[in-house]
Steps between C-alpha positions, in 0.01 A plus 500: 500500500618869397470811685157670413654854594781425208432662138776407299553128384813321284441130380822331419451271222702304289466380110656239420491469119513790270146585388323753258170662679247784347481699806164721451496771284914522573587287233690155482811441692772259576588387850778348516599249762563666817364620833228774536367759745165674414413736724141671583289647766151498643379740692260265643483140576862452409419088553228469257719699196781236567275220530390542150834595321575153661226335279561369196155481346332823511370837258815643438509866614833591628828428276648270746206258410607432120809326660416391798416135352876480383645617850557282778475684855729578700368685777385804563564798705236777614660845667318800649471791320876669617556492121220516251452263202746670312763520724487164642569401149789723424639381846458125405650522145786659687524258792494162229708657238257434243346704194157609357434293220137613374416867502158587662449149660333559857548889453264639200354712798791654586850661373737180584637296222390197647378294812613172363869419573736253343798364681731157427 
């Protein structure tokens, strides 16, 4: 199903009715009606990490599971590791036009403003 030597993931989501969601220790948000690309990485076993971000029901450890039972999705994407994390998510905010609409979500372990993206 995805490439096992891959490290860097995007699932493109879309919400289709503006909601208010206490992301962890982030804080409450709006997210407004739109389409979404969170992007993370596994440096191992790349198909397991997705396969439970695509759950709805689970312990909620990373940020993209305090929405993901408002998102619908879309598809998603794996790459190899040409551009880390980081820069896969700079690249993709670029490439869709879109802007970072929760600071820290999907990057509290690094410098980026965000690895969730927002486009129309």
């Amino acid at each position: 199903m995805f490439d096992n030597q891959h490290t860097v993931y995007a699932i493109f989501f879309t919400i289709t009715r503006n909601v208010t969601v206490e992301v962890g220790k982030l804080g409450s948000f709006l997210f407004p009606i739109g389409n979404y690309i969170y992007v993370g990485s596994a440096k191992r076993n790349i198909q397991s990490r997705i396969q439970r971000h695509l759950q709805i029901e689970k312990r909620k450890r990373w940020h993209i599971d305090y929405i993901r039972p408002y998102g619908e999705i879309t598809h998603v994407q794996t790459y190899s590791s040409e551009l880390s994390e980081c820069e896969r998510a700079q690249q993709l905010l670029q490439q869709y036009k879109g802007k970072w609409l929760v600071k820290k979500f999907g990057s509290s372990d690094c410098h980026c403003f965000s690895h969730l993206i927002y486009y129309k």
